[in-house]
Each structure stands twice: as C-alpha cells, then as structure tokens.
C-alpha positions in Angstrom: 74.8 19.6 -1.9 76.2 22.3 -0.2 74.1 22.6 3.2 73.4 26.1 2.5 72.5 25.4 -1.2 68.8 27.0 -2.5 66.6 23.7 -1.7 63.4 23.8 -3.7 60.3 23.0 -1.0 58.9 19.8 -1.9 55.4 19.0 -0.3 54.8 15.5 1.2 50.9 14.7 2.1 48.8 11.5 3.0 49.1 10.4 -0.9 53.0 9.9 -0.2 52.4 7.7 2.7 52.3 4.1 0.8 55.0 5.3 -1.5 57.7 7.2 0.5 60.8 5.4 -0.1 61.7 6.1 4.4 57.8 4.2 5.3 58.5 0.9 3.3 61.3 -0.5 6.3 57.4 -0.2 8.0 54.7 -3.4 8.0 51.8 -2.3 5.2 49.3 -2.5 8.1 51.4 0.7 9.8 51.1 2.4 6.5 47.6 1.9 6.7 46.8 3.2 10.3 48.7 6.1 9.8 46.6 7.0 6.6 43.9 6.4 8.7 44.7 9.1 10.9 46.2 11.5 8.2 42.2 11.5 7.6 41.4 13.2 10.6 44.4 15.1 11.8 45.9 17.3 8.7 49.4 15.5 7.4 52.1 17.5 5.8 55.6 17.7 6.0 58.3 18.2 3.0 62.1 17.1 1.8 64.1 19.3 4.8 62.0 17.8 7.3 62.8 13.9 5.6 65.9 13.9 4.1 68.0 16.3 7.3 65.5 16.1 10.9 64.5 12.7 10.6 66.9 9.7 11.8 65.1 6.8 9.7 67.4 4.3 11.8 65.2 5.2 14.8 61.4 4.5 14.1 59.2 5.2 15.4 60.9 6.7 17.7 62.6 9.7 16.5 61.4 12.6 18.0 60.8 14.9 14.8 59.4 11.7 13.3 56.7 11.4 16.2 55.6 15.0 15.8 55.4 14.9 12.3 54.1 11.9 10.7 50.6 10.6 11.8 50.9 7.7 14.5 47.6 5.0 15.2 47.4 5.6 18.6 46.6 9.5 18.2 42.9 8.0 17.6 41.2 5.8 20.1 40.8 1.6 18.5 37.4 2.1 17.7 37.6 5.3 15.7 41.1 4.2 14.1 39.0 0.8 12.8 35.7 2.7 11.5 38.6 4.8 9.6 40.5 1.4 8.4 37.3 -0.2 7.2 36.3 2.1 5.4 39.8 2.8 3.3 40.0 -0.9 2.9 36.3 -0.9 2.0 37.1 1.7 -0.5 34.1 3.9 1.2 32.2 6.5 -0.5 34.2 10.3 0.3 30.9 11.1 1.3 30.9 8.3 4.1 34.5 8.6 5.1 33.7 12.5 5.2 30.5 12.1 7.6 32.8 9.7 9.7 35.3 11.6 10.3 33.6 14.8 10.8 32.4 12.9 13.7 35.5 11.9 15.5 36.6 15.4 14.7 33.6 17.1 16.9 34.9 15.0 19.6 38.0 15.9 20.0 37.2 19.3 21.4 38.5 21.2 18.0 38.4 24.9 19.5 39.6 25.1 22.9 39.9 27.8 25.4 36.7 29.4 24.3 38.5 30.7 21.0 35.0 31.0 19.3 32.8 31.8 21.7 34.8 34.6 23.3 37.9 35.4 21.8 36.7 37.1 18.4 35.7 40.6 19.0 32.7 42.4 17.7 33.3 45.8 16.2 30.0 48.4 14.9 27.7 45.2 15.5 29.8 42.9 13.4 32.2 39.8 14.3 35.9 40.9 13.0 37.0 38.1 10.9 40.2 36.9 11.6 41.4 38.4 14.9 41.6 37.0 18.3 41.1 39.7 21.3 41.8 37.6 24.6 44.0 40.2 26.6 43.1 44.1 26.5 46.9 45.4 25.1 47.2 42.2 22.5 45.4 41.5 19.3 46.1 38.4 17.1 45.8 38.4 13.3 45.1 35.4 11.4 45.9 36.3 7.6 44.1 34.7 5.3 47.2 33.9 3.0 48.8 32.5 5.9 46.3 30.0 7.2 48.4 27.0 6.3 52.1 25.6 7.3 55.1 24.3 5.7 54.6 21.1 7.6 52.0 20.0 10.4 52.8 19.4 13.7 50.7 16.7 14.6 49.8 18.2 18.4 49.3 21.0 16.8 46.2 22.9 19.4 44.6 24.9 16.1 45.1 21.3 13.7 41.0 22.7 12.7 42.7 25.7 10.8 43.7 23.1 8.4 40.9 20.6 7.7 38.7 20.7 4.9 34.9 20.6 6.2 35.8 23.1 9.5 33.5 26.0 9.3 35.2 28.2 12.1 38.4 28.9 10.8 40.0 32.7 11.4 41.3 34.3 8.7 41.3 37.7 7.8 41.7 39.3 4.5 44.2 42.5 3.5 41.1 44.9 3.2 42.3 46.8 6.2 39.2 45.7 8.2 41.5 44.2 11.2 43.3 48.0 10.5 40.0 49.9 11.2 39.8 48.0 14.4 43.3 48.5 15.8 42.4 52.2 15.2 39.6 52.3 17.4 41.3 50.4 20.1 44.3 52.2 21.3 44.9 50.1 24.3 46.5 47.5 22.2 50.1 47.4 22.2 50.9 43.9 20.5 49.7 42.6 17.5 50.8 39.3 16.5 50.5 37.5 13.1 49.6 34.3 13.6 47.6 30.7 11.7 49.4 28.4 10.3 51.7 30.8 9.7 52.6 33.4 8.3 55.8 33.2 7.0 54.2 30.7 4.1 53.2 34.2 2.8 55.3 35.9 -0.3 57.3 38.7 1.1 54.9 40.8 -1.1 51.3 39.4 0.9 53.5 40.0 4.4 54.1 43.5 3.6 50.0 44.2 2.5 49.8 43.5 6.1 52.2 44.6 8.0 53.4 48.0 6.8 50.2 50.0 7.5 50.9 49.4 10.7 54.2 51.5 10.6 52.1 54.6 10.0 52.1 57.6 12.5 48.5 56.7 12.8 49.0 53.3 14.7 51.7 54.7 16.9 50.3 53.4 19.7 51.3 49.5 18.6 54.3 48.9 19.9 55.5 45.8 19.4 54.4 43.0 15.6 55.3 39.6 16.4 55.3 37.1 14.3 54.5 33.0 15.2 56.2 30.9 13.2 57.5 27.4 12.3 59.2 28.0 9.6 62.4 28.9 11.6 62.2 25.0 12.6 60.5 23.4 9.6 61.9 25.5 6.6 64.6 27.6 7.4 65.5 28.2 3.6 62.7 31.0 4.0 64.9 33.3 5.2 67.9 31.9 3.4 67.6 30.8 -0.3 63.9 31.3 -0.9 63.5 34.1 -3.9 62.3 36.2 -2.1 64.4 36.0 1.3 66.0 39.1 1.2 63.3 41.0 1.1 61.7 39.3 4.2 64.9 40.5 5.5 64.3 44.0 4.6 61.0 44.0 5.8 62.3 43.4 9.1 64.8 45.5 9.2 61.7 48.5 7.9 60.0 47.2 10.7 62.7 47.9 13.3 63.7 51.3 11.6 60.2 52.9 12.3 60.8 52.4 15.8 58.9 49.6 16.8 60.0 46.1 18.3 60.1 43.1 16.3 59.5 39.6 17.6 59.7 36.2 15.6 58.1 33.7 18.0 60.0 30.9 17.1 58.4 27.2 17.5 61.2 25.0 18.9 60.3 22.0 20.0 63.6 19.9 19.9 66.9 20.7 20.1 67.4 19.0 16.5 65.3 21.6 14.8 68.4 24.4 15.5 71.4 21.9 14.5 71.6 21.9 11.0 73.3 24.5 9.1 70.8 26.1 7.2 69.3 26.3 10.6 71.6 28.5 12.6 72.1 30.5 9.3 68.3 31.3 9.2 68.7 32.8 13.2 71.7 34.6 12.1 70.1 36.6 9.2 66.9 37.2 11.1 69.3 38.7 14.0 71.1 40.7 11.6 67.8 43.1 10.9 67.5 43.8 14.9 64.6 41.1 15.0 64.8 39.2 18.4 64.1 35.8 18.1 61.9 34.1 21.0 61.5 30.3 21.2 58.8 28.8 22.4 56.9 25.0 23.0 54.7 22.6 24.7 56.1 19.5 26.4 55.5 16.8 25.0 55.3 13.0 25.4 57.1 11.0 22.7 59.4 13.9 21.9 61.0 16.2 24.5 59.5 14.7 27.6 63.0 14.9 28.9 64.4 17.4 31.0 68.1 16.9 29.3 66.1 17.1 26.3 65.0 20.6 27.3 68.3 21.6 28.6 70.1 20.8 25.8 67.8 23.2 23.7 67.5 26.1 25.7 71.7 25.9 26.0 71.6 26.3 22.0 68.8 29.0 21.6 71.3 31.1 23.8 74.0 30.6 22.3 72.9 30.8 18.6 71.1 34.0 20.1 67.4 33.1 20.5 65.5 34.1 23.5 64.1 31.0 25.4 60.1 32.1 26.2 57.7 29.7 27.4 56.9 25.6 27.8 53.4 25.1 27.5 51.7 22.2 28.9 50.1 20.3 25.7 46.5 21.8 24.8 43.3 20.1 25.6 42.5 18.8 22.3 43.2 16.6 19.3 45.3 13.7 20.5 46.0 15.3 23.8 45.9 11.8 25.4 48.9 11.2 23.1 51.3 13.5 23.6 49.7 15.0 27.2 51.5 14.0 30.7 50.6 14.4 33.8 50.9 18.2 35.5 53.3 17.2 38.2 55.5 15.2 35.3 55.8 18.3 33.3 56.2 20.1 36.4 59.3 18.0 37.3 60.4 18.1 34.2 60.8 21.8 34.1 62.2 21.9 37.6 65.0 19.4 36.7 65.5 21.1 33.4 66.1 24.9 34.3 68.2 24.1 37.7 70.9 22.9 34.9 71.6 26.0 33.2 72.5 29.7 33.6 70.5 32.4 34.1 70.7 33.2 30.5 68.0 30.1 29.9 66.1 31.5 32.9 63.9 33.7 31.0 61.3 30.8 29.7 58.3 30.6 31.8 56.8 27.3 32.4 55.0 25.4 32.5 52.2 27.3 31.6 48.1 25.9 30.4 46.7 28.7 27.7 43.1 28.1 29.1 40.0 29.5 29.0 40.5 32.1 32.0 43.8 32.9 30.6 47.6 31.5 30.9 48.3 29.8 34.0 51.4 28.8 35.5 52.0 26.1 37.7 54.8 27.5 40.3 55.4 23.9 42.1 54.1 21.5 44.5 53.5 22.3 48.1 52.2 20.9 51.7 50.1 23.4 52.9 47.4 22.9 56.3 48.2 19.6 55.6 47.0 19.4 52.0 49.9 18.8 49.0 48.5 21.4 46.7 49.3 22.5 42.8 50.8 26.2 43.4 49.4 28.2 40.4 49.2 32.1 39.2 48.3 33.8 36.2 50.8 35.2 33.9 47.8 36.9 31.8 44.4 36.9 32.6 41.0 38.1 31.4 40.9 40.2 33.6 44.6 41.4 34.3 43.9 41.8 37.7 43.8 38.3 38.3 48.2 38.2 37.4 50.5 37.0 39.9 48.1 36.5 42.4 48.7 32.9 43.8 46.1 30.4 44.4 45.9 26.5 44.7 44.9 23.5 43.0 44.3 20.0 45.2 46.7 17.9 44.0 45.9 15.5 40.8 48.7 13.6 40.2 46.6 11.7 37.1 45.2 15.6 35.7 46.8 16.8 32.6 45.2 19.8 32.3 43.9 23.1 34.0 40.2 22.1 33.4 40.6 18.7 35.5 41.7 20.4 38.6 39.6 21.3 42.0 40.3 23.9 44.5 42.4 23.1 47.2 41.5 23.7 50.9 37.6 22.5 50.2 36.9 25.7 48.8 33.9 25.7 45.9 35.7 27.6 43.2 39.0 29.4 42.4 39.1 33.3 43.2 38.2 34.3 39.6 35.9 32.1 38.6 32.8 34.6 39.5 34.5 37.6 37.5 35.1 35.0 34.7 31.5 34.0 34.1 30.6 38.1 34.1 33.0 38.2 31.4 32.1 35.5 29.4 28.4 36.2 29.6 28.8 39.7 28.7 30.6 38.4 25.7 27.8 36.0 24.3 25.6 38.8 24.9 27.0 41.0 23.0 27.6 38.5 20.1 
C-alpha cells in the first residue's frame, strides 16, 4: 500500500488483547495482567498505531508500545491481583465494576482542582463543559469530542473516558459555552479540548467553531485546537472523507482574521516519521494554521534527553513549533511513568543545550498544578541551601508570573505538591492569595 493510500481506521480495544496476532510472541499470564488493567485505565489504539509506530521486535520496550498498550505495573500487586481474580473467577460485572471503581477513586482521577475550581458558574448555574483557570483563556470540552483515536495510557484526563465517572466535561452545540464567551470579553483564547476534538466530523467541528468568527466575538483572538490525532491518526487530515474540508475550515478560520493553533501532542520522535505523518503537518501548514507540539516526559518512553533532541530537531524542520515538556501529572499511574524533578530537570537541560535556537522556544519543564503552571528554572546553592528554582508561567492570579521563588531540594519528589519551601519559610509567596481564590470559588458554587 502506497504510504499515503486512504487507510480505513480500525479500532482495537481490551477484547483484542488475547487475540491480536502482535500479543501472542507474549506468555498468556502478560495477556492477562494487561486486561487487568485495560479494566481500569481506558485501552484503545487502532491499525496505524500497530501495523507502522510499533516495532513488535522490541517488547515491551518500544516506546509507542509502552504508552499505548496497558502494562501490569501501572496498578500496584494488590489491586492488579483483586482485578486477575476476579477475570479468572469469571466475576459478576457488577463485582468487577464496584472493584474497580475503587482503585479508580484512589488514583486521584481529577487533579489540579479541575472540579472544584476550574468550571465557572454563569447566572447561578455551572457551565457544562468549559474549564476557566486563567482570566484571558477558556477551554471547551465538546461533547462529540470526548473520546480519542487511541489512549495514551498516562493520559492526566484517562476519567473522560471511563464508563461509571460522573464528572466528565462536555459541552453540547446549543451555544451555551457561546453566551458565556459573550459576557466575558477578557478572554482572548479558547481552546477545544477532551479527548479530542479532531474525532469530530468536519460538519460537528464547524457547529462549534464558526460562531465564533462572528463580529460579535471579536474580542477572541486566538482558537486552538489539542489534538492527538496529528500523532495517532494523521489520515484525518489526509485521506479521511472529509479531510478537505477540515482543511477549509482552517483556512475560514485564518481568513476572518484570527490565529489558529493545532496543539499538537508529540511525545516521540517516531510519531512525526512516517509519511503520512509529515504529509498531515504539511497540509495543516498550507491553510496558515501553526502547528505547536507539546508533551510530558516520560519514563519508559522519552526519558532521554537524545530522545528529546532528536524530536524537537524534526518538529522544526517539518515546521511545527516546539511548546512545552510537562512534567507527568499527579494521577493515574503517575508512579509509572513519573521521575524525579531534578531527572526531568536534567533531562531538559542536556536536551535543549544540543540544538539551535530554533528548538529554544519549548518551555520546560513545567507541573500544570493547582496554583497554576510552574516551571522549574534549575538547581541552585543559595545561603547554603541547594534549592529547586521555580516561577510561574501562568498563574491564578497573573500576578504571581515570573516571579521566582524556591523549593528545598527533593531529589526523591515528582511533583509540585511534594515540595517544601526553601529557606525554613512556612509557605510559598502565593499560597495566602490562593486559598482567597479557591474559597471564593466554593462559595460561589
């Protein structure tokens, strides 16, 4: 087949596990395991992913196969047995369901306060669907959009796509999010997010996007939209039926004047070297889109700073715009794929001293926590303490950017929440602003 030949998407789930012709070279005791955690964490990938990112030769240890394809150790022994008893038990749905909606509740399914203080209230009613962290950005969930071409198994919002979760955003075309985006004309950015939304038909992405276009939202600036699909299924923007008109929806968004911004998930350098691949960036280009690629560091799979090199090097030169590393979110299988602060830190270091200044423009690495995105800026000796060097890049309060402050040094921490003030000091500068704004929040909800 011709690599950029129309390739029907084929879905592959947790019922393909025991028969997928690639798992047999595995024991039947693997299989099992990872069923067992395809129960909790959501398992889906299709035939591009397989048959052209995968090298079968190298298992487990392929990188795309270690973010894709559920791995034992994502659960802790105890819950990964309960789970294996129960399939080999042949428990009740009812009992497996109960079980693992426990291990599910502890595994911290909503971090960063996404519930409890991200979703805004608007004429004494919770707006369904959007996310309104930072004053001049606004993030839409859309309902047709609340799934993925394939799962990434650290994936920091996996409870968008489990069954029994009651909290999922989504928000539906009746023009609801619209009403608020009128009434808030400090917002600047919306960004269309899930899943994603590139799963939507051409026809469901335009019900959302072009009444945004109208003189009336003039003061939104900028529509990006996150997406794996550039990685995962890049026939989207290729061969799919309705590619072309994606395309001209992008190019109707950059006629009316406002910026376009594909967020891009790249999380190995792999994802951008096929064909169909570097085609996909190359029509998306061609409507004045920019392309921005961004992704958490991750053990298992690009905990490497040639690794990261190699992958910034390409999004430049196939024309992508290298954004951020995030350090992996504090939830799911965090103790999985997480490393150590200073490790990603490194990491980072090593990686962007090896390339030009082109590369340059990714920030990292950077925790999306509660208070808002923090960057970690180094290691330093200061008054005789070594000290995490950290700032905000946004904040809660935007006042709180680029101001530095400090972090005793952890060298076992993995994430923002596990770190103390340096210099004895009680609590970080912000931290008294920050519970002002998060009570005000609950009290208004």
């Amino acid at each position: 087949m011709h690599p950029l030949t129309s390739n029907p998407f084929n879905n592959i789930g947790s019922h393909d596990i025991e028969n997928l012709p690639q798992l047999q070279k595995l024991p039947s005791h693997e299989r099992l395991a990872m069923k067992a955690v395809s129960k909790v964490f959501p398992f889906r990938v299709n035939n591009y992913i397989v048959e052209q990112l995968i090298d079968w030769n190298n298992l487990p240890d392929d990188p795309i196969f270690r973010m894709t394809f559920p791995h034992p150790d994502m659960l802790n022994p105890e819950d990964l047995n309960r789970v294996i008893k129960l399939l080999k038990t042949n428990g009740s749905k009812e009992t497996i369901r109960r079980t693992v909606d426990d291990i599910r509740s502890r595994l911290n399914p909503h971090p960063g306060g996404q519930v409890d203080y991200n979703v805004p209230r608007w004429d004494g009613e919770l707006i369904s669907g959007i996310q309104h962290k930072y004053p001049d950005t606004v993030l839409i969930f859309p309902s047709s959009g609340q799934a993925c071409h394939a799962y990434c198994q650290f994936c920091f919002r996996w409870a968008q796509f489990v069954d029994t979760n009651t909290h999922k955003f989504t928000t539906r075309e009746s023009g609801r999010f619209q009403d608020y985006l009128r009434q808030h004309k400090e917002v600047t950015d919306v960004v269309l997010t899930g899943g994603d939304p590139m799963i939507m038909s051409a026809r469901r992405l335009f019900q959302y996007i072009e009444p945004l276009l109208d003189p009336e939202f003039e003061h939104i600036q900028t529509i990006r939209i996150g997406t794996k699909s550039v990685a995962y299924w890049p026939y989207r923007y290729v061969t799919d039926r309705d590619a072309d008109d994606v395309l001209r929806l992008f190019e109707k968004i950059v006629y009316s004047g406002k910026h376009l911004a594909v967020m891009g998930h790249y999380t190995h350098w792999r994802e951008l070297d096929t064909p169909i691949a570097q085609e996909a960036i190359r029509r998306i280009r061609s409507t004045g889109a920019q392309l921005r690629a961004q992704s958490p560091l991750l053990k298992h799979v690009n905990d490497s700073a040639r690794a990261w090199r190699k992958m910034w090097q390409m999004q430049v030169r196939l024309g992508c715009i290298p954004y951020y590393m995030f350090v992996e979110r504090d939830t799911g299988p965090k103790h999985y794929f997480g490393i150590p602060l200073v490790r990603t830190w490194e990491i980072f270091r090593h990686a962007i001293k090896g390339v030009s200044g082109l590369s340059q423009t990714v920030r990292g690495p950077v925790m999306s926590a509660l208070p808002g995105k923090v960057l970690i800026s180094g290691v330093a000796h200061i008054m005789g303490e070594r000290v995490f060097v950290l700032s905000f890049i946004r904040g809660r309060d935007p006042n709180w950017c680029k101001v530095p402050f400090f972090a005793h040094y952890d060298p076992e921490a993995t994430w923002f929440g596990e770190l103390a003030p340096a210099f004895g000091e009680k609590e970080f500068f912000y931290e008294k602003e920050l519970e002002k704004i998060t009570r005000a929040r609950l009290q208004i909800q």
